[in-house]
mmCIF entry with sequence, helices, sheets and N, C-alpha, C, O atoms, coordinates in Angstrom:
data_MODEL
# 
_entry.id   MODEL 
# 
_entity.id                         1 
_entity.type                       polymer 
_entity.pdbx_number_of_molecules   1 
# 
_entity_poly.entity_id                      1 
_entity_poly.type                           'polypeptide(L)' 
_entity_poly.nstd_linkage                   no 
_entity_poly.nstd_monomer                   no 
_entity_poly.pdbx_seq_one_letter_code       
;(UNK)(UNK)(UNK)(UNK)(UNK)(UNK)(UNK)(UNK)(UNK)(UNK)(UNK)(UNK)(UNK)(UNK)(UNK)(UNK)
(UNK)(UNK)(UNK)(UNK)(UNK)(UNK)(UNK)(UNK)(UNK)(UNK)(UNK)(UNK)(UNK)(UNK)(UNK)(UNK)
(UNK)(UNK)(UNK)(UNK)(UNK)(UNK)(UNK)(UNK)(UNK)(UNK)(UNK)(UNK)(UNK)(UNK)(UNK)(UNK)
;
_entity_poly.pdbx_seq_one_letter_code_can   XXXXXXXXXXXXXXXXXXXXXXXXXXXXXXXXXXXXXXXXXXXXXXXX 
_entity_poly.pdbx_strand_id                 A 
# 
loop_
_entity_poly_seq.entity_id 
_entity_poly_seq.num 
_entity_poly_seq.mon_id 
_entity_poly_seq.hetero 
1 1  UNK n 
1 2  UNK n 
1 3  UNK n 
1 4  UNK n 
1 5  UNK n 
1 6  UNK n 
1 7  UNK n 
1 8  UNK n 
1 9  UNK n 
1 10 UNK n 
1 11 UNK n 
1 12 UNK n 
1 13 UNK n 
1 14 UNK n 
1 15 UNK n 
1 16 UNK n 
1 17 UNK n 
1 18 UNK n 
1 19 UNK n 
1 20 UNK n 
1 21 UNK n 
1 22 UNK n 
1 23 UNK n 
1 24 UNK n 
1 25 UNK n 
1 26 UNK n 
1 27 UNK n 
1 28 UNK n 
1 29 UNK n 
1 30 UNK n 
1 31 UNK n 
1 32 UNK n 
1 33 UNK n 
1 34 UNK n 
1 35 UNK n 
1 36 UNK n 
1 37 UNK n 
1 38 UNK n 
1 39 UNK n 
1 40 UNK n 
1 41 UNK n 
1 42 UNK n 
1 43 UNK n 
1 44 UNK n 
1 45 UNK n 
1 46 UNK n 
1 47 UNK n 
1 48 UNK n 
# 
_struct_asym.id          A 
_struct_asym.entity_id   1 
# 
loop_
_struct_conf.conf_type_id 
_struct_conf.id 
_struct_conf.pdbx_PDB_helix_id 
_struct_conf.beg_label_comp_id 
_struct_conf.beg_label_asym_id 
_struct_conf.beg_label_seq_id 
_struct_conf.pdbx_beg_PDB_ins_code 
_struct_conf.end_label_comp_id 
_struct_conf.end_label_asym_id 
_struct_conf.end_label_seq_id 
_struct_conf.pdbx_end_PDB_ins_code 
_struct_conf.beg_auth_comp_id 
_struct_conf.beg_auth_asym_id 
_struct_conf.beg_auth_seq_id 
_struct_conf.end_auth_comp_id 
_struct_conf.end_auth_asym_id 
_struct_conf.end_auth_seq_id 
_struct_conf.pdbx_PDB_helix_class 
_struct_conf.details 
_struct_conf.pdbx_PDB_helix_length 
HELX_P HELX_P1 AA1 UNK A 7  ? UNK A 9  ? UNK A 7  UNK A 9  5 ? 3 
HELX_P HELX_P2 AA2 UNK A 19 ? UNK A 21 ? UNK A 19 UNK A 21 5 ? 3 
HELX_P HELX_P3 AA3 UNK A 32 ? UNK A 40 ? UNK A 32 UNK A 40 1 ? 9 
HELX_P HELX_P4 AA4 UNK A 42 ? UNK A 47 ? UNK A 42 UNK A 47 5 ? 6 
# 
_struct_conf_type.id          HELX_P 
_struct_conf_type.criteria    ? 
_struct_conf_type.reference   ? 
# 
loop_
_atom_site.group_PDB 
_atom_site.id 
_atom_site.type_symbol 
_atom_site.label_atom_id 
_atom_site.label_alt_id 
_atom_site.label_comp_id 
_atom_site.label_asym_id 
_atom_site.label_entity_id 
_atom_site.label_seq_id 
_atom_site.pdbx_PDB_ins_code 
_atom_site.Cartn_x 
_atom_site.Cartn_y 
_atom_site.Cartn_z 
_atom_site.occupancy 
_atom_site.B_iso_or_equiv 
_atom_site.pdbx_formal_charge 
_atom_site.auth_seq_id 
_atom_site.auth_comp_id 
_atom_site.auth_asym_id 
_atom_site.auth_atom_id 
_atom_site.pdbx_PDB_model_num 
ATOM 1   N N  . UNK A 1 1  ? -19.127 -6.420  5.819   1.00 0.00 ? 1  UNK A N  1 
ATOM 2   C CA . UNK A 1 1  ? -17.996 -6.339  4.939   1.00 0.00 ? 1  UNK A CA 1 
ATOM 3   C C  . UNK A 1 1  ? -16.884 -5.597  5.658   1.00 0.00 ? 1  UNK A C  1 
ATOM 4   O O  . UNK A 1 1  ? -17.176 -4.694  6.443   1.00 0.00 ? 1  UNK A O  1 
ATOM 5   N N  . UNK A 1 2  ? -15.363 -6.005  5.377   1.00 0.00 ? 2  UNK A N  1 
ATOM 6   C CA . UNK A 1 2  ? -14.287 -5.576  6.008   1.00 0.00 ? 2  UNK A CA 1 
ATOM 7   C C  . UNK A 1 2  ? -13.823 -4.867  5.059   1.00 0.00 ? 2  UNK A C  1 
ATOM 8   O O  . UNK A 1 2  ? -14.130 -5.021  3.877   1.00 0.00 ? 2  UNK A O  1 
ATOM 9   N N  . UNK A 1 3  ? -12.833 -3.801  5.612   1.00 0.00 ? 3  UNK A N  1 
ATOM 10  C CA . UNK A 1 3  ? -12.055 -3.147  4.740   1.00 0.00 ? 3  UNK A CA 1 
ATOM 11  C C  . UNK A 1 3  ? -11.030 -3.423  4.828   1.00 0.00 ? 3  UNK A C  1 
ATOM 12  O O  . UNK A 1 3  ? -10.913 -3.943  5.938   1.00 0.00 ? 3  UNK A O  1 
ATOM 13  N N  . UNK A 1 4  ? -9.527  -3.411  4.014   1.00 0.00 ? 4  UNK A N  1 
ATOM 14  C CA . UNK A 1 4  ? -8.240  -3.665  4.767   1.00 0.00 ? 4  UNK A CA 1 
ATOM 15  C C  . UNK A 1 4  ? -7.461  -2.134  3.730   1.00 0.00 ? 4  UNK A C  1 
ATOM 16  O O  . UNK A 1 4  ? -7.170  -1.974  2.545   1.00 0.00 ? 4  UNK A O  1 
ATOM 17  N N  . UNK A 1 5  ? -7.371  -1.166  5.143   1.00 0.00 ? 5  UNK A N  1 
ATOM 18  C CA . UNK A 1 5  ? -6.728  0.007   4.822   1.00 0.00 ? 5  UNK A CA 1 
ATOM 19  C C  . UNK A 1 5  ? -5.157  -0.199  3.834   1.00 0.00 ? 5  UNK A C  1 
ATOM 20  O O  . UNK A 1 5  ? -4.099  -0.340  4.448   1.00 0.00 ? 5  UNK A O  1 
ATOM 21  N N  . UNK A 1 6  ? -5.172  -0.194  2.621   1.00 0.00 ? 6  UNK A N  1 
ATOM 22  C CA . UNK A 1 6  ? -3.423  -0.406  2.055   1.00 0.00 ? 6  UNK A CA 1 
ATOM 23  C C  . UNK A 1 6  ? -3.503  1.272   2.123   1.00 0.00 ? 6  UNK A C  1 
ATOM 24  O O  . UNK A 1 6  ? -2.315  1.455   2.389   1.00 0.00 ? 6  UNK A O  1 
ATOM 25  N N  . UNK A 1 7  ? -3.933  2.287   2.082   1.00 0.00 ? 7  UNK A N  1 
ATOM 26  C CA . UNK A 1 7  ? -3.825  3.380   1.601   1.00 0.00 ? 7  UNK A CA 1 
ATOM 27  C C  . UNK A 1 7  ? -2.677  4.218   2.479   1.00 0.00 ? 7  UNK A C  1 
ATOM 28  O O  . UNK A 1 7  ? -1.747  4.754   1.874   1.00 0.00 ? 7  UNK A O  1 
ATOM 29  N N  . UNK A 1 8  ? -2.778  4.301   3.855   1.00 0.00 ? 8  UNK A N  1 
ATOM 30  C CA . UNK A 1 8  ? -2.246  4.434   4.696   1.00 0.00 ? 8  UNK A CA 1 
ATOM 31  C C  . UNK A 1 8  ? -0.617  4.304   4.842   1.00 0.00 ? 8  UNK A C  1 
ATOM 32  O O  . UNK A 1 8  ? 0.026   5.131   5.489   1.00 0.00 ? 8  UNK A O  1 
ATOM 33  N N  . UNK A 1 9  ? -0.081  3.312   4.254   1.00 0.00 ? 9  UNK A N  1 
ATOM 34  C CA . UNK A 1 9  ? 0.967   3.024   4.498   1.00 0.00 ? 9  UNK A CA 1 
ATOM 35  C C  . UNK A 1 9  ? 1.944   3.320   3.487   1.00 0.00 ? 9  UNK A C  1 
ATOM 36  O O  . UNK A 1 9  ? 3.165   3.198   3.382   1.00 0.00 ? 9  UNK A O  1 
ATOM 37  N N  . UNK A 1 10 ? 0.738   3.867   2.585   1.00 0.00 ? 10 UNK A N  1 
ATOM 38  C CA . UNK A 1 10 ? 1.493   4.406   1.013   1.00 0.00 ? 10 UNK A CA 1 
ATOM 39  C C  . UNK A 1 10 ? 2.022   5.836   1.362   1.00 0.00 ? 10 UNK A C  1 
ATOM 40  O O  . UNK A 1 10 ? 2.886   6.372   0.667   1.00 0.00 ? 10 UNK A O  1 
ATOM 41  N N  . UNK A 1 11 ? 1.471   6.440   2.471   1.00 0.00 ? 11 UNK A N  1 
ATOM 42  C CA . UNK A 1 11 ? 1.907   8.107   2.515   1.00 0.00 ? 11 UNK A CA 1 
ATOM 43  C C  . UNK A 1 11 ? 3.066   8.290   2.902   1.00 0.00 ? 11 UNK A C  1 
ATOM 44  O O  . UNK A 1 11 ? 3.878   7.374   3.037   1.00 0.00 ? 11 UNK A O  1 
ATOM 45  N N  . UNK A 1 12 ? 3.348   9.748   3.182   1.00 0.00 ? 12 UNK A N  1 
ATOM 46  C CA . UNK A 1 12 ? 4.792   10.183  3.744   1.00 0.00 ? 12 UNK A CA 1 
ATOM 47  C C  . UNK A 1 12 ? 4.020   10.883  4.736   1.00 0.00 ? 12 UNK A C  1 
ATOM 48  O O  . UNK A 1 12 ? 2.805   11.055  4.826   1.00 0.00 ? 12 UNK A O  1 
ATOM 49  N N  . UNK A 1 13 ? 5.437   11.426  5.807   1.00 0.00 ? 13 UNK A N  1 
ATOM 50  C CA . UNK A 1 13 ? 4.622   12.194  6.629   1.00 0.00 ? 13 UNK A CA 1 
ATOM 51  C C  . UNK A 1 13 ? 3.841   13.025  6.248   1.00 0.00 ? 13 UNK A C  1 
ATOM 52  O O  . UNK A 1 13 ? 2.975   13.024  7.123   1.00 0.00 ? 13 UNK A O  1 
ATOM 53  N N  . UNK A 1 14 ? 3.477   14.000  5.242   1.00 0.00 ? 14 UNK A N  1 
ATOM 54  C CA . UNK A 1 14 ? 3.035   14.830  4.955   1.00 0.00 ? 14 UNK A CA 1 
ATOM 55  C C  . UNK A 1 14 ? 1.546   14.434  4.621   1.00 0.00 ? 14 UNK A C  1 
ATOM 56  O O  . UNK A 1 14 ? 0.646   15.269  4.706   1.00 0.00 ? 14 UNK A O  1 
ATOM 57  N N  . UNK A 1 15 ? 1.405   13.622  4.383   1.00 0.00 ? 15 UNK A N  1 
ATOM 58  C CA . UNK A 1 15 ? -0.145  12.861  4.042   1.00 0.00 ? 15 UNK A CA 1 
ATOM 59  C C  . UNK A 1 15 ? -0.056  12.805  2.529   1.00 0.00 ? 15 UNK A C  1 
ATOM 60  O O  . UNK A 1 15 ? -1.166  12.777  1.996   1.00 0.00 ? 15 UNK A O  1 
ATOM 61  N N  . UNK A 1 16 ? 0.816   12.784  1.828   1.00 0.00 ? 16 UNK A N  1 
ATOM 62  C CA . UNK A 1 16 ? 1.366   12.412  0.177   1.00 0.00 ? 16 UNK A CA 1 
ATOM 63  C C  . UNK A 1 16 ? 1.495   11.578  0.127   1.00 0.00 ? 16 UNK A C  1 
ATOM 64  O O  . UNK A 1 16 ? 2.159   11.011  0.995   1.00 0.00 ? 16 UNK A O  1 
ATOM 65  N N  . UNK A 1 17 ? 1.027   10.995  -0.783  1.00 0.00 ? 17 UNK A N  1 
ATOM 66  C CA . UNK A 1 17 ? 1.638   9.352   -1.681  1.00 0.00 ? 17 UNK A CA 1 
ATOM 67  C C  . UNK A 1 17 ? 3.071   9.555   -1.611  1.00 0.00 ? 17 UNK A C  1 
ATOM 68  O O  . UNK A 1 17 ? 3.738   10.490  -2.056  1.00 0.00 ? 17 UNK A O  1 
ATOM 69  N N  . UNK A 1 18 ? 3.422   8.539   -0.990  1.00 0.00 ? 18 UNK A N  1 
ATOM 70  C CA . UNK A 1 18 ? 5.339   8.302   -1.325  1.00 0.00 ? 18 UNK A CA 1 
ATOM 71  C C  . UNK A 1 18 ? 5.664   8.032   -3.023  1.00 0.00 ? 18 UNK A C  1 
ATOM 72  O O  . UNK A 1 18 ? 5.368   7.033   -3.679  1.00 0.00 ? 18 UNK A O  1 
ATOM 73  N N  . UNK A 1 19 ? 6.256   9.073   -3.403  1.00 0.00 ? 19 UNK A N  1 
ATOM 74  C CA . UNK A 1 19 ? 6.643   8.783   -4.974  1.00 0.00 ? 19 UNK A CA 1 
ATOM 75  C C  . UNK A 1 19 ? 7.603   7.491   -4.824  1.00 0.00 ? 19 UNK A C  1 
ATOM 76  O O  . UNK A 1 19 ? 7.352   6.585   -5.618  1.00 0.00 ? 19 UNK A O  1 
ATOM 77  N N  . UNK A 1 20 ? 8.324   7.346   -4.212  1.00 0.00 ? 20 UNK A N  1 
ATOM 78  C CA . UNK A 1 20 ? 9.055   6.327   -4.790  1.00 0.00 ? 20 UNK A CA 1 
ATOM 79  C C  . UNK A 1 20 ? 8.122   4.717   -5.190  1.00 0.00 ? 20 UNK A C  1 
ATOM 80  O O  . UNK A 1 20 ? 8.407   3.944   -6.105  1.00 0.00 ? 20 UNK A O  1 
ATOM 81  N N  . UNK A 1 21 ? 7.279   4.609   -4.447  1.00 0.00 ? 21 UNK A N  1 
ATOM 82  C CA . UNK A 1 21 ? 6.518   3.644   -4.553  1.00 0.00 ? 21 UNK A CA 1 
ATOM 83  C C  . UNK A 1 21 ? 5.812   3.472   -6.003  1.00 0.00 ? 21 UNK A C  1 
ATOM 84  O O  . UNK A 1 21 ? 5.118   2.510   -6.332  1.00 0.00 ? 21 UNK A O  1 
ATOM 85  N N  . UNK A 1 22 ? 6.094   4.480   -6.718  1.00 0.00 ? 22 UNK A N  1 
ATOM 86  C CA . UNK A 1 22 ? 4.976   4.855   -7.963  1.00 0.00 ? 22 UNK A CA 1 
ATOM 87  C C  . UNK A 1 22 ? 5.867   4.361   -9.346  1.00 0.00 ? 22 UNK A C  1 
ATOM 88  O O  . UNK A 1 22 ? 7.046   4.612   -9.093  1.00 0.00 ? 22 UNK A O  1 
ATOM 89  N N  . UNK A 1 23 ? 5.765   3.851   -10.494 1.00 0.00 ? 23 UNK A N  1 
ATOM 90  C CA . UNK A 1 23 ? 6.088   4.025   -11.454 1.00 0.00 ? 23 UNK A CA 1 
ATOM 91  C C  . UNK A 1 23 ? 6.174   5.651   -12.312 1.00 0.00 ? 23 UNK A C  1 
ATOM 92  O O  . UNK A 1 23 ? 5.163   6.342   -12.191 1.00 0.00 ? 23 UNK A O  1 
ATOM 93  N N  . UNK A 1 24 ? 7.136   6.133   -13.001 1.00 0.00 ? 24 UNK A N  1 
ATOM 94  C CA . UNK A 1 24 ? 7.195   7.590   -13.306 1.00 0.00 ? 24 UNK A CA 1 
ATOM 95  C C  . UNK A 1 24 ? 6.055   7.862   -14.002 1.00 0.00 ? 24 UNK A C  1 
ATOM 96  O O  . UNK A 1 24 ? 5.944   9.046   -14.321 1.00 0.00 ? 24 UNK A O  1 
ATOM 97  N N  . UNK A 1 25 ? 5.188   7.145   -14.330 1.00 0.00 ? 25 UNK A N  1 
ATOM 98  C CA . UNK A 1 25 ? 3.359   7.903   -14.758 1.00 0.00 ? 25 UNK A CA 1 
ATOM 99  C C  . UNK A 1 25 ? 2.981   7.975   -13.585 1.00 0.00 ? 25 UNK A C  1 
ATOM 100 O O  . UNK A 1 25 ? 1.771   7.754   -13.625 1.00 0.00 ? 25 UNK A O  1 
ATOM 101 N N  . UNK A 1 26 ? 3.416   8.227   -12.120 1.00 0.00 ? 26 UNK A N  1 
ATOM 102 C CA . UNK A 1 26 ? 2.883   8.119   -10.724 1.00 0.00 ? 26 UNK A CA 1 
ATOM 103 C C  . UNK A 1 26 ? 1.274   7.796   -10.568 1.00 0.00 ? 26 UNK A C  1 
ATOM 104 O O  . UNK A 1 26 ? 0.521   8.365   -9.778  1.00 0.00 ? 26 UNK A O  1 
ATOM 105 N N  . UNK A 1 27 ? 0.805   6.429   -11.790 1.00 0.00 ? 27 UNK A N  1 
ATOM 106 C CA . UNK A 1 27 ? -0.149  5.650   -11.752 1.00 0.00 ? 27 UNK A CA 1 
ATOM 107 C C  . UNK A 1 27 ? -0.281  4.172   -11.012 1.00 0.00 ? 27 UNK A C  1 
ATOM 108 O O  . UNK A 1 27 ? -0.989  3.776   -10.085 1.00 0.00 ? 27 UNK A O  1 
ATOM 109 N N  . UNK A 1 28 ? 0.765   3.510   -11.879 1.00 0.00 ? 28 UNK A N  1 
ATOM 110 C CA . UNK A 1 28 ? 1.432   2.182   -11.569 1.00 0.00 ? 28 UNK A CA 1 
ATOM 111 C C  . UNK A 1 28 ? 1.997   2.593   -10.486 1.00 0.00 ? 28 UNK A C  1 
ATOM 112 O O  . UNK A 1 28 ? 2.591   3.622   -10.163 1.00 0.00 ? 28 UNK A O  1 
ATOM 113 N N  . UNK A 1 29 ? 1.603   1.228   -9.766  1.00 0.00 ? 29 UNK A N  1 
ATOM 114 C CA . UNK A 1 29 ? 2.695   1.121   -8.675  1.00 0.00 ? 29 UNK A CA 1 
ATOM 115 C C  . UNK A 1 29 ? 3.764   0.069   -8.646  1.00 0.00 ? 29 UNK A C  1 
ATOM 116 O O  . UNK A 1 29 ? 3.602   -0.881  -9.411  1.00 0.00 ? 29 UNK A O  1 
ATOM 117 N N  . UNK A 1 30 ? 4.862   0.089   -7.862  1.00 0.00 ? 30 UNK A N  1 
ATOM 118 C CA . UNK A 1 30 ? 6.232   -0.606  -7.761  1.00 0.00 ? 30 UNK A CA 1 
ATOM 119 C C  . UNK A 1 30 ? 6.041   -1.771  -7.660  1.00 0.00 ? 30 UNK A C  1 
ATOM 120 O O  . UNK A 1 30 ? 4.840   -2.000  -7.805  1.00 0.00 ? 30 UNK A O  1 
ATOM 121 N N  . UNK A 1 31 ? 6.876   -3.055  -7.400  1.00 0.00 ? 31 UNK A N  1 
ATOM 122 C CA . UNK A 1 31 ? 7.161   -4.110  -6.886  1.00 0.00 ? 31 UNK A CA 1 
ATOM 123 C C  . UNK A 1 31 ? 6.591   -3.922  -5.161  1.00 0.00 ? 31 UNK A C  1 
ATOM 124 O O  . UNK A 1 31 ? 5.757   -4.596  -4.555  1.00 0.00 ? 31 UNK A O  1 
ATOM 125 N N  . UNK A 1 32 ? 7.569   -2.502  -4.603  1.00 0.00 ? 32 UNK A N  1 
ATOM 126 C CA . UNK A 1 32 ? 7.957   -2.306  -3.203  1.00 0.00 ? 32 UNK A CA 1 
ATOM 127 C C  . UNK A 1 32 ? 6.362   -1.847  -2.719  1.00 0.00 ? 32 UNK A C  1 
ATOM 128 O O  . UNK A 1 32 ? 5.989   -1.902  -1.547  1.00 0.00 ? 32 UNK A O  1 
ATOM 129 N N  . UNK A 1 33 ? 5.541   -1.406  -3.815  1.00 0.00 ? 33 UNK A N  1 
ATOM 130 C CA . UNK A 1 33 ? 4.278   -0.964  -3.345  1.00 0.00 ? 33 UNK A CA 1 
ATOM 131 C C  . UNK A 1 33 ? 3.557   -2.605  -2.930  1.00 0.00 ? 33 UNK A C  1 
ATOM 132 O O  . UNK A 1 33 ? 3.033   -2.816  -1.837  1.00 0.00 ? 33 UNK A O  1 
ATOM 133 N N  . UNK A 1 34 ? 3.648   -3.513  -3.881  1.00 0.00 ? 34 UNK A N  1 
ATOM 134 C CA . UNK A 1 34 ? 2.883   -4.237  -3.751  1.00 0.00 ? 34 UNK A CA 1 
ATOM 135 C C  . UNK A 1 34 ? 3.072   -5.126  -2.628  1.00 0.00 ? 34 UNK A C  1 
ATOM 136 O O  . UNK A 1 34 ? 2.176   -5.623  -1.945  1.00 0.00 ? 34 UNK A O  1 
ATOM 137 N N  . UNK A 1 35 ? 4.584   -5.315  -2.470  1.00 0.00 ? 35 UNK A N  1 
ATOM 138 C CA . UNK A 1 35 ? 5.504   -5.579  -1.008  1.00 0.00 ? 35 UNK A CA 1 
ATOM 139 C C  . UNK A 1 35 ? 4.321   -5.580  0.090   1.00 0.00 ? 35 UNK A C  1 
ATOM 140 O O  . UNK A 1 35 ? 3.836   -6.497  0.753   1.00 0.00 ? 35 UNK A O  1 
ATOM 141 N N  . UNK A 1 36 ? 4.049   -4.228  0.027   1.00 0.00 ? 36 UNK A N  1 
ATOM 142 C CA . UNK A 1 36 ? 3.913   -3.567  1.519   1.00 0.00 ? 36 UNK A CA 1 
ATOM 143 C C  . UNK A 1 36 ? 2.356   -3.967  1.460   1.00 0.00 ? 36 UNK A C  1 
ATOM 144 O O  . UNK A 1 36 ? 1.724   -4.459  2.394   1.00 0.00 ? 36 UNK A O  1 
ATOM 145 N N  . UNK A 1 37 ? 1.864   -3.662  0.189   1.00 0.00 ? 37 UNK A N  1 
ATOM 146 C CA . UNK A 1 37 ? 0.188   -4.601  0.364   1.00 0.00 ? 37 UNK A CA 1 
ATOM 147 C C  . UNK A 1 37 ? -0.197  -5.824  0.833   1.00 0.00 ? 37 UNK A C  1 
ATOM 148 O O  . UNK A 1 37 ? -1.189  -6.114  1.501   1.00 0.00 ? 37 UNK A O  1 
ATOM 149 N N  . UNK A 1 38 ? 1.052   -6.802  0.243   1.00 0.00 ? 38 UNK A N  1 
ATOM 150 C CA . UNK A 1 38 ? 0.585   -8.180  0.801   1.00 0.00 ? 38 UNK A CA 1 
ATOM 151 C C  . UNK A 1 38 ? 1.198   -8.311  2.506   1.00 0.00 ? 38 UNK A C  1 
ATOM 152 O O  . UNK A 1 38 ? 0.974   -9.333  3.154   1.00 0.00 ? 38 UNK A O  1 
ATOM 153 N N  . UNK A 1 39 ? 1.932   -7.211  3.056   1.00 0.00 ? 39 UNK A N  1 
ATOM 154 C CA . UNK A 1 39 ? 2.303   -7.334  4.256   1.00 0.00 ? 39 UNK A CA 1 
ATOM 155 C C  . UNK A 1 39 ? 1.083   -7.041  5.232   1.00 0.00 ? 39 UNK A C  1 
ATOM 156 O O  . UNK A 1 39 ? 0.804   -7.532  6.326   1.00 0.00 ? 39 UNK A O  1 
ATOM 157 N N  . UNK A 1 40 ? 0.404   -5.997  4.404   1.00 0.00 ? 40 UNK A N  1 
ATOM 158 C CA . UNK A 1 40 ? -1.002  -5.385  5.132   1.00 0.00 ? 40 UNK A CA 1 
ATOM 159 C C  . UNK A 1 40 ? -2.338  -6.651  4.619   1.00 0.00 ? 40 UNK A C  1 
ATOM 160 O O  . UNK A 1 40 ? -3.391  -6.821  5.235   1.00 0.00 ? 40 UNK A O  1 
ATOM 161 N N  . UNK A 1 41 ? -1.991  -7.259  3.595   1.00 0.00 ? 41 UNK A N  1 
ATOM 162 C CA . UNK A 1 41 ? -3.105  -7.865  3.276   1.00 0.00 ? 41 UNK A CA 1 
ATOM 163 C C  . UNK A 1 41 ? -3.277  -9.425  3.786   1.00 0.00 ? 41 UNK A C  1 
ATOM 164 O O  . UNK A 1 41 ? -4.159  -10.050 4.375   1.00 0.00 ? 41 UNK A O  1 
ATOM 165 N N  . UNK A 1 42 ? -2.055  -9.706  3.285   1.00 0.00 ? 42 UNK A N  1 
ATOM 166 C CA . UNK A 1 42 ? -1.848  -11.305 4.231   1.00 0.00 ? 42 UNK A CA 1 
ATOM 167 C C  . UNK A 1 42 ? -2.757  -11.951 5.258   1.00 0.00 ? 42 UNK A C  1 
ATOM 168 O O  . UNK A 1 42 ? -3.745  -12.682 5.193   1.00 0.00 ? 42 UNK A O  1 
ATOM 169 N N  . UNK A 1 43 ? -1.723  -11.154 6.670   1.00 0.00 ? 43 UNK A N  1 
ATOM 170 C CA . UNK A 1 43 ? -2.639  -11.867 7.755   1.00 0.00 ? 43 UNK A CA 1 
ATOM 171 C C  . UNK A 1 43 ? -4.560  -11.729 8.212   1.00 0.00 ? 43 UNK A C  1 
ATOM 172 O O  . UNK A 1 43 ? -5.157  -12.322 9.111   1.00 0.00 ? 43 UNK A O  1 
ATOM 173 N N  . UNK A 1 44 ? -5.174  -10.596 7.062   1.00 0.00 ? 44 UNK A N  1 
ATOM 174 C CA . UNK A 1 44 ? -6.552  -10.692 7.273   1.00 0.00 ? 44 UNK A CA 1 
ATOM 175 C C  . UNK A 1 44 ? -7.175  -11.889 7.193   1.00 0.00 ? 44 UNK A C  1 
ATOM 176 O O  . UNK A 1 44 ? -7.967  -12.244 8.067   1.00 0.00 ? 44 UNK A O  1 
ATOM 177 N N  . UNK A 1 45 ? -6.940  -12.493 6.339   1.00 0.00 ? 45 UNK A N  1 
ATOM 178 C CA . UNK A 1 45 ? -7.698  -13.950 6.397   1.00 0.00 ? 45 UNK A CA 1 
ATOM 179 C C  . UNK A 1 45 ? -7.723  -14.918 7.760   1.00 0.00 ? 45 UNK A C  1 
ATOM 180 O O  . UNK A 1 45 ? -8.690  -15.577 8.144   1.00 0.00 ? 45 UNK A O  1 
ATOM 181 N N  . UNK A 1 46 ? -6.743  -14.853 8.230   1.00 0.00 ? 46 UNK A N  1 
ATOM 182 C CA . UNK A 1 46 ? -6.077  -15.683 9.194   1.00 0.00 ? 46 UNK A CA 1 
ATOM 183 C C  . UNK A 1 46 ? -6.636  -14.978 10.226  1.00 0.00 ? 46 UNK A C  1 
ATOM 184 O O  . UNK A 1 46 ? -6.858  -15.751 11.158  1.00 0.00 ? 46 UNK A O  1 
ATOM 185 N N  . UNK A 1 47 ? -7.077  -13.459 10.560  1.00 0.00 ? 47 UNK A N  1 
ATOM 186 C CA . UNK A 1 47 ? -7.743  -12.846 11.658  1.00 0.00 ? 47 UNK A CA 1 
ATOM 187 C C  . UNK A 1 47 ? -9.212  -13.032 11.626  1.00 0.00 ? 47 UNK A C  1 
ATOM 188 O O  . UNK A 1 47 ? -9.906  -12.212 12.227  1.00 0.00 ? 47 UNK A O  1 
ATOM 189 N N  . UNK A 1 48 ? -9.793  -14.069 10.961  1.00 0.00 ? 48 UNK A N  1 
ATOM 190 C CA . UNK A 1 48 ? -11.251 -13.481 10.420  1.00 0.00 ? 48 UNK A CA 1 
ATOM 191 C C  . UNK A 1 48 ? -11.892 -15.059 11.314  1.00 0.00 ? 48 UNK A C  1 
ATOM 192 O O  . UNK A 1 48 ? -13.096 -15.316 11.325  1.00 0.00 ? 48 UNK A O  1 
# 
């Protein structure tokens, strides 16, 4: 089984979740969060 790290790309330098990415219950996440998931998630299939 593979993993595909999204977690990573959610931080700031500091090793914090980037708030902006968050809906203000900083549960939900954004549009821009999910953006950046299918950028990380996409090409796995295609590498496999």
């Amino acid at each position: 089984m593979d993993f595909v790290d999204v977690y990573t790309p959610m931080l700031d330098a500091s090793g914090q979740p980037r708030a902006e990415l968050f809906r203000a219950d900083r549960l939900h996440m954004t549009a821009d969060e999910y953006a950046i998931w299918r950028k990380v998630v996409a090409p796995v299939p295609e590498e496999r």
